[in-house]
C-alpha positions as CSV (number, residue, x, y, z in Angstrom):
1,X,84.7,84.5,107.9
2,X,82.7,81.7,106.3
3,X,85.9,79.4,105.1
4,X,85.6,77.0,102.1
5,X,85.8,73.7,104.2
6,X,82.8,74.6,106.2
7,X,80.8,75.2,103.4
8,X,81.7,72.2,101.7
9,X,80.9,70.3,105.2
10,X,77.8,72.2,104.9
11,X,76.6,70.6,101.7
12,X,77.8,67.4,102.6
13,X,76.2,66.7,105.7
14,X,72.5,66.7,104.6
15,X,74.2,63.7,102.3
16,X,75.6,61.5,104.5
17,X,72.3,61.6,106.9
18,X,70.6,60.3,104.0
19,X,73.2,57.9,103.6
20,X,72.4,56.6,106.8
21,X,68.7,56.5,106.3
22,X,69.3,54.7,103.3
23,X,71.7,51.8,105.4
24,X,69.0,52.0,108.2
25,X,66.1,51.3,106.1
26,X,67.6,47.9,104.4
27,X,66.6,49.2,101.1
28,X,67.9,47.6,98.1
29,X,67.0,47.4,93.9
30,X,68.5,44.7,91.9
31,X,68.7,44.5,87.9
32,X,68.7,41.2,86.7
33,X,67.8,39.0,83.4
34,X,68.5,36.4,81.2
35,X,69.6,36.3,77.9
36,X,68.2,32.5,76.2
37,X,69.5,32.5,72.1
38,X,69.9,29.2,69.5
39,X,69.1,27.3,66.5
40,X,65.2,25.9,66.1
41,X,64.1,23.8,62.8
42,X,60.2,24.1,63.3
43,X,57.9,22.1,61.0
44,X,54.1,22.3,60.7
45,X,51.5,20.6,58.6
46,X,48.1,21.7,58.3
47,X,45.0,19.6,59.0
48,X,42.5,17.9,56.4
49,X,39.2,20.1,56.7
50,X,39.0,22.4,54.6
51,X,36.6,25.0,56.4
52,X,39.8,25.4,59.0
53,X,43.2,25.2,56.8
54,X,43.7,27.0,53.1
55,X,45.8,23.8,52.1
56,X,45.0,21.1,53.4
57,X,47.9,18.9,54.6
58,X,50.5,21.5,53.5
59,X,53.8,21.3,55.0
60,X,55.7,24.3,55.9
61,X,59.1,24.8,57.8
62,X,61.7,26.9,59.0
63,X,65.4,26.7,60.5
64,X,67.0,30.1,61.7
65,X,67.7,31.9,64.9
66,X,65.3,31.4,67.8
67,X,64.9,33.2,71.2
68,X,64.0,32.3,74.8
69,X,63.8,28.2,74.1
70,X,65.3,26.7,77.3
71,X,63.2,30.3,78.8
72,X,62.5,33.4,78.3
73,X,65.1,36.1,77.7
74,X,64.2,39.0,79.8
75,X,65.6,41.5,82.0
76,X,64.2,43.5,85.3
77,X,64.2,45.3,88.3
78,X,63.3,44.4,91.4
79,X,63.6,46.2,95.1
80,X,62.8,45.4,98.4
81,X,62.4,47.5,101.9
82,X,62.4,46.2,105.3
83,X,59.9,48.4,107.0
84,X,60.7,46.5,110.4
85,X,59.0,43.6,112.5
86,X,59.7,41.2,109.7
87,X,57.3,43.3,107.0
88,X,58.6,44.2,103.6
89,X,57.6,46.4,100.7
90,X,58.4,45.4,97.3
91,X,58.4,46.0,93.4
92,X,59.0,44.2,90.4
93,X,59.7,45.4,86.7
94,X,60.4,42.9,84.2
95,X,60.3,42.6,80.5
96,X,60.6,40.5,77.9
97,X,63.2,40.7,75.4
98,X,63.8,39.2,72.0
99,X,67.7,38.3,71.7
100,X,67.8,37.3,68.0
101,X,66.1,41.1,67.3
102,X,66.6,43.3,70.1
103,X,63.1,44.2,70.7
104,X,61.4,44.5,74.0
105,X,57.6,44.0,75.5
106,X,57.5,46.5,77.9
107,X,56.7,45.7,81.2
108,X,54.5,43.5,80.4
109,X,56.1,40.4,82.3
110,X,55.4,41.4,85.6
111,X,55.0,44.9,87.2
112,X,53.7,44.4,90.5
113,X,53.8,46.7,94.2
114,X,53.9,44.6,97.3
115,X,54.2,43.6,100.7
116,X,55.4,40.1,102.2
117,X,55.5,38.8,105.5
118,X,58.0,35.7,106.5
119,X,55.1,34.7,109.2
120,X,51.5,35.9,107.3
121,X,52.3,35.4,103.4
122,X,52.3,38.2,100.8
123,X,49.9,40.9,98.4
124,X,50.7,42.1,95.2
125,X,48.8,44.5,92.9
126,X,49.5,44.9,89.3
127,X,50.4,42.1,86.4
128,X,51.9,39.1,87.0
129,X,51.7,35.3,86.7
130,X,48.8,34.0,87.8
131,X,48.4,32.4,91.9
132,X,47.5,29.4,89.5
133,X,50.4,29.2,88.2
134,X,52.7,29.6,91.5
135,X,50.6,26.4,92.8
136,X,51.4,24.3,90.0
137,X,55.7,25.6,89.9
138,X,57.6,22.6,89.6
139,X,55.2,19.8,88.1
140,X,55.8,20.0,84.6
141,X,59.5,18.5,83.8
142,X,60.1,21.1,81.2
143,X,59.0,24.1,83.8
144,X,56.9,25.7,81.2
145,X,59.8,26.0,78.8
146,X,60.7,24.6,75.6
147,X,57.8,25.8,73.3
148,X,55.4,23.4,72.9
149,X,56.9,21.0,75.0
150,X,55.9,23.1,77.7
151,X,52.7,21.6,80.1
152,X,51.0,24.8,79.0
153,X,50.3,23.3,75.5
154,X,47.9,21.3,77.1
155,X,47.3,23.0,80.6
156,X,46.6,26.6,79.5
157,X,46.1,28.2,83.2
158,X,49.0,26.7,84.8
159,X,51.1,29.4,82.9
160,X,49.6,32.7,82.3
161,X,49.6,36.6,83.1
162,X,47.5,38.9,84.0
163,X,46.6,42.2,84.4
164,X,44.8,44.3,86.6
165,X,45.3,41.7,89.4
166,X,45.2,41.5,93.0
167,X,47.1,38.5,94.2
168,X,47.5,36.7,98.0
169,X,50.0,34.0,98.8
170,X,49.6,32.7,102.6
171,X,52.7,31.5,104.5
172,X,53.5,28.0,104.4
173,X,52.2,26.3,107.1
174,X,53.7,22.6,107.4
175,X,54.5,22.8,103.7
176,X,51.1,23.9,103.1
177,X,50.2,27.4,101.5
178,X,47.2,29.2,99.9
179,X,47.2,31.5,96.8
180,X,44.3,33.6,95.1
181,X,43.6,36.2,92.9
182,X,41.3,39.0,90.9
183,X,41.8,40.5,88.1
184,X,39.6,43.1,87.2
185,X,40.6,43.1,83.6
186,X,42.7,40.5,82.5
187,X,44.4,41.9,78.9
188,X,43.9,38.6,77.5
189,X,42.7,38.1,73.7
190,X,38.6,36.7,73.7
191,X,37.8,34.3,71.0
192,X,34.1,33.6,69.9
193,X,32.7,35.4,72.7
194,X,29.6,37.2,72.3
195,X,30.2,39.8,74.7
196,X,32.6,42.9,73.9
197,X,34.4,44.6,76.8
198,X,33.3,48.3,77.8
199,X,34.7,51.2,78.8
200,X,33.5,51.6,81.9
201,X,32.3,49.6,84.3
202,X,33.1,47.1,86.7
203,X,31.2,44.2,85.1
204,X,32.1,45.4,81.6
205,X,35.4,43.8,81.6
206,X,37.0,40.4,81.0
207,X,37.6,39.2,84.0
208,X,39.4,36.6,86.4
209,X,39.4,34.2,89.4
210,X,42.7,32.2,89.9
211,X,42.7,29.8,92.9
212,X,45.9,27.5,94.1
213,X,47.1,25.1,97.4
214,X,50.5,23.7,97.6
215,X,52.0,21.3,99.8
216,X,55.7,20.0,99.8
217,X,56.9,17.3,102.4
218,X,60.6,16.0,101.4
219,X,60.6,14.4,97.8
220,X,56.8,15.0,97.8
221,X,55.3,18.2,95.8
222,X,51.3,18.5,95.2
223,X,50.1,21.3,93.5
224,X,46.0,22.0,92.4
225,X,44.7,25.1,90.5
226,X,41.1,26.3,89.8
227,X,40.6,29.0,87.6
228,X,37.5,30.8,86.1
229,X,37.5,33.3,83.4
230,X,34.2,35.4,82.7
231,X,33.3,37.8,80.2
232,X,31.6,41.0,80.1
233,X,28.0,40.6,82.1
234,X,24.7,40.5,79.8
235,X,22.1,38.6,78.6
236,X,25.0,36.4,77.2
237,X,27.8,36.3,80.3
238,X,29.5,33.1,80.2
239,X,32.8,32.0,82.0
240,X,35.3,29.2,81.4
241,X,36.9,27.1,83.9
242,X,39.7,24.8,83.8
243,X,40.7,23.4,87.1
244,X,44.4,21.2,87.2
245,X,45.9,18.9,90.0
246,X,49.8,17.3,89.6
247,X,52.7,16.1,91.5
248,X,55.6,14.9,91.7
249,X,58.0,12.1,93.7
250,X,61.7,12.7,94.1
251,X,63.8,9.7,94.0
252,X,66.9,11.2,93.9
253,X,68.6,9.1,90.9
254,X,64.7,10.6,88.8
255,X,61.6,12.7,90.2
256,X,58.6,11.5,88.9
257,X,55.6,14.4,87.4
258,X,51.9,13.4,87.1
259,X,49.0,16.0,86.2
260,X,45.4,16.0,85.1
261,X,42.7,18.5,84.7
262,X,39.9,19.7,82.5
263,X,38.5,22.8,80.7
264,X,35.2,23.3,81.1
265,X,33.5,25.6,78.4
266,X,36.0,26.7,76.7
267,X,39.7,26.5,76.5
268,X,41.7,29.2,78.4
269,X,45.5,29.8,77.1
270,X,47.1,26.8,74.9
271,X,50.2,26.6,72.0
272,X,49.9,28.5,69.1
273,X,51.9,26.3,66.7
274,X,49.5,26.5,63.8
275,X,50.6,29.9,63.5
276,X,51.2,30.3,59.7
277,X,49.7,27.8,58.2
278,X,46.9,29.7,56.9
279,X,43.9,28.6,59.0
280,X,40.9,30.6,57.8
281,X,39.0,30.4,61.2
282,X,37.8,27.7,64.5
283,X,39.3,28.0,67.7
284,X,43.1,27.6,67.3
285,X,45.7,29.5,68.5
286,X,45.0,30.4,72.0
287,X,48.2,31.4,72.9
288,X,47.2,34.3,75.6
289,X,43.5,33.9,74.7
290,X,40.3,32.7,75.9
291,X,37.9,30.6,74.0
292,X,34.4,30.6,75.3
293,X,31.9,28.0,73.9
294,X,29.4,26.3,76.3
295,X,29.2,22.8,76.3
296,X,32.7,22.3,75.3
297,X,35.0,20.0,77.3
298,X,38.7,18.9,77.1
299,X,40.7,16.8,79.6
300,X,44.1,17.0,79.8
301,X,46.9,15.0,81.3
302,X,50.4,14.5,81.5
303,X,53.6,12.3,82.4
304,X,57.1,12.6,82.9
305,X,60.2,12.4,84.3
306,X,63.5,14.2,85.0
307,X,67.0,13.3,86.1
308,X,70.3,14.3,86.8
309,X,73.3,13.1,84.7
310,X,76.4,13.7,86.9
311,X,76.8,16.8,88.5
312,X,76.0,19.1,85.7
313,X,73.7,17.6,83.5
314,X,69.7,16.7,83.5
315,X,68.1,14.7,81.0
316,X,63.9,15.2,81.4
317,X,61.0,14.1,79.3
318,X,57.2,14.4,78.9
319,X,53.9,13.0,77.1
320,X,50.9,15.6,77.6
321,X,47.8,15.2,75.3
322,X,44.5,17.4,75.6
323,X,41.3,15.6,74.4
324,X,38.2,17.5,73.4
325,X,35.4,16.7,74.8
326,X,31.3,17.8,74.9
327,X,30.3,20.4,72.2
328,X,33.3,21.6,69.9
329,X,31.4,23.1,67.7
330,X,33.6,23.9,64.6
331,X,36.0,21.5,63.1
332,X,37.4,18.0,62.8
333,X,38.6,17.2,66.2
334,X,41.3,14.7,67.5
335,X,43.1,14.2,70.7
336,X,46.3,16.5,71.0
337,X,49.6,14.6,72.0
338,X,52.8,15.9,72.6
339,X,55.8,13.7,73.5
340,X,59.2,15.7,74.0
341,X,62.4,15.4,75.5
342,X,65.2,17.8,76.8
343,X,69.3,17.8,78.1
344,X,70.8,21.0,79.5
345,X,74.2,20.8,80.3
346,X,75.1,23.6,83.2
347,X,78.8,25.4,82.4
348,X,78.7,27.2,85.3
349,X,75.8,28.7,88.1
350,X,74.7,31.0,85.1
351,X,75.3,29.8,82.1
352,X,74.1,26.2,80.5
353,X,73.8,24.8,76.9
354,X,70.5,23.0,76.0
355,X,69.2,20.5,73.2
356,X,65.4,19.4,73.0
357,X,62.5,17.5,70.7
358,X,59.3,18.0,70.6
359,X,56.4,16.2,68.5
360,X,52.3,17.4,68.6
361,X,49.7,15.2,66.5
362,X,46.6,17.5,65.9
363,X,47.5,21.0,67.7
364,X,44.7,22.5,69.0
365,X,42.6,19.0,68.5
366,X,42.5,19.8,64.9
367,X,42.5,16.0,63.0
368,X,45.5,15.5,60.9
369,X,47.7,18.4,61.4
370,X,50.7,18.1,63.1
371,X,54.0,20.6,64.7
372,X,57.5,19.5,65.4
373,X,60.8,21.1,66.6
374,X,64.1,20.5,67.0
375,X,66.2,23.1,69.2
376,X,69.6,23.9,71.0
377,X,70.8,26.6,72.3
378,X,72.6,28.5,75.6
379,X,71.4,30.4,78.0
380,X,72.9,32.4,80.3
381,X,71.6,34.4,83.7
382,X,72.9,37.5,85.3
């Protein structure tokens, strides 16, 4: 007779075997995220020429709830699985999240397949920060945070996503590692290009080439990008570059940051602060876009510092400005600077408090117009 306990050990065996497949295999899925919520007064005059602005020199401003200041607020999945002799598969999920609202981007953060290699250096396929970007980690003081405080207001392609991409990262080899990338259709917004994307076709979309090296030796970091951005082939193809070095010197009681770089035709990612305050047309607001224009030339640099203040406070500090340059063809131009300053104040591993300034003479190089902000907030990680 065919008791009740051997049927139940009959059903529970299968079970426990996978159980042990599971433990065997070193599997593992983490959800994580960060939740970044405060108070932001924003203030933003428009420029004098008229062909660019509806009002000329109108102010306009706003205090109220902001999200993501001091970063992002996001939250993800990740997983790992150790397929033996120190190779490892991976995935990443992560999307953004507005706190003050409760919406949510999608995936659009990152969603990447993998493999990684302690000794050789990684691959992943799918959307993610640029290699670019992972070369240049750690030069800007307010790590690509703090609106447009962030080095990305003047240094587009050290912070930006893509999609479509295939992405290698070497080992690091006496501090020294490699990083490049493909994307085969980047997502990004295309101002004044002449070129629309297909629907088929290799050469039919806008694409990407993202280059990096990094090298860190004790309180040295050096970090240099090159990226080229092309649009659809034809009798007008065209590509941007923009091509960054920086570093930075840790002297323990302050770390020092340095960067310079240029676009060269075009401008590829930048602040969109002139966001309602009815421009009518130009160039601005290339916040996830490129702008193609040959003959048009910008250099950019930066300088800053950061510093601890006791054992849980950091007090860091930037001037960035982006000059144009060559043949910007539509506008009155002027040199873009943007001096800021930051304090986060660290209540525990995950959870800080945060106050910042920022101030931008002529955003986007447009003469006469100008952004500020003021915000504070908290931020805590789980």
């Amino acid at each position: 007779m065919f008791s009740a306990r051997r049927l139940l050990t009959a059903m529970l065996l299968p079970t426990a075997a996978g159980l042990s497949s599971f433990s065997w295999a070193q599997s593992s899925v983490t959800l994580y995220g960060l939740i970044d919520v405060g108070l932001a007064y924003q203030s933003r005059t428009a420029g004098s020429d008229a062909n660019v602005f509806k009002n000329p020199g109108k102010t306009y401003s706003q205090f109220g709830l902001a999200s993501g200041q001091a970063a992002s607020s996001r939250w993800g999945l990740k997983g790992v699985e150790d397929l033996g002799n120190g190779l490892k598969a991976n995935f990443v999920y992560e999307s953004g999240v507005n706190a003050t609202t409760g919406t949510s981007t999608g995936f659009t953060r990152q969603a990447t397949l993998g493999l990684s290699s302690a000794s050789l250096g990684s691959i992943d396929l799918g959307r993610r920060l640029t290699p670019g970007t992972y070369a240049f980690a750690g030069i800007d003081p307010f790590d690509y945070n703090y609106d447009q405080a962030a080095l990305s207001s003047s240094m587009g392609a050290t912070n930006i996503r893509l999609s479509n991409m295939i992405a290698i990262t070497t080992a690091s080899f006496g501090g020294f590692s490699l990083l490049g990338g493909y994307s085969f259709d980047t997502g990004l917004g295309a101002i004044n290009s002449p070129t629309q994307a297909g629907t088929f076709g290799t050469s039919n979309k806008f694409r990407a080439l993202s280059l990096g090296a990094r090298f860190t030796s004790g309180p040295i970091l050096i970090g240099a990008m090159y990226d080229m951005y092309f649009t659809p082939s034809g009798v007008n193809a065209m590509s941007v570059k923009q091509w960054n070095v920086g570093a930075t010197y840790d002297l323990k009681v302050i770390k020092l940051h340095a960067a310079f770089g240029q676009n060269i035709d075009g401008r590829v990612n930048g602040v969109k602060v002139l966001t309602n305050v009815e421009t009518s047309g130009g160039d601005g607001n290339t916040n996830g876009a490129v702008f193609y224009e040959p003959g048009a030339r910008t250099n950019q640099w930066m300088v800053g510092i950061s510093a601890p203040l006791g054992d849980t406070g950091k007090v860091f500090a930037s001037v960035q400005q982006l000059r144009p340059g060559g043949d910007f063809t539509f506008g009155e131009r002027g040199s873009q600077t943007t001096s800021s300053i930051g304090y986060n104040y660290s209540l525990s591993k995950r959870t800080m408090l945060y106050a910042y300034y920022s101030y931008m003479s002529a955003p986007d190089m447009y003469a006469s117009a100008n952004s500020q902000i003021l915000g504070a907030g908290i931020q805590h990680k789980f």
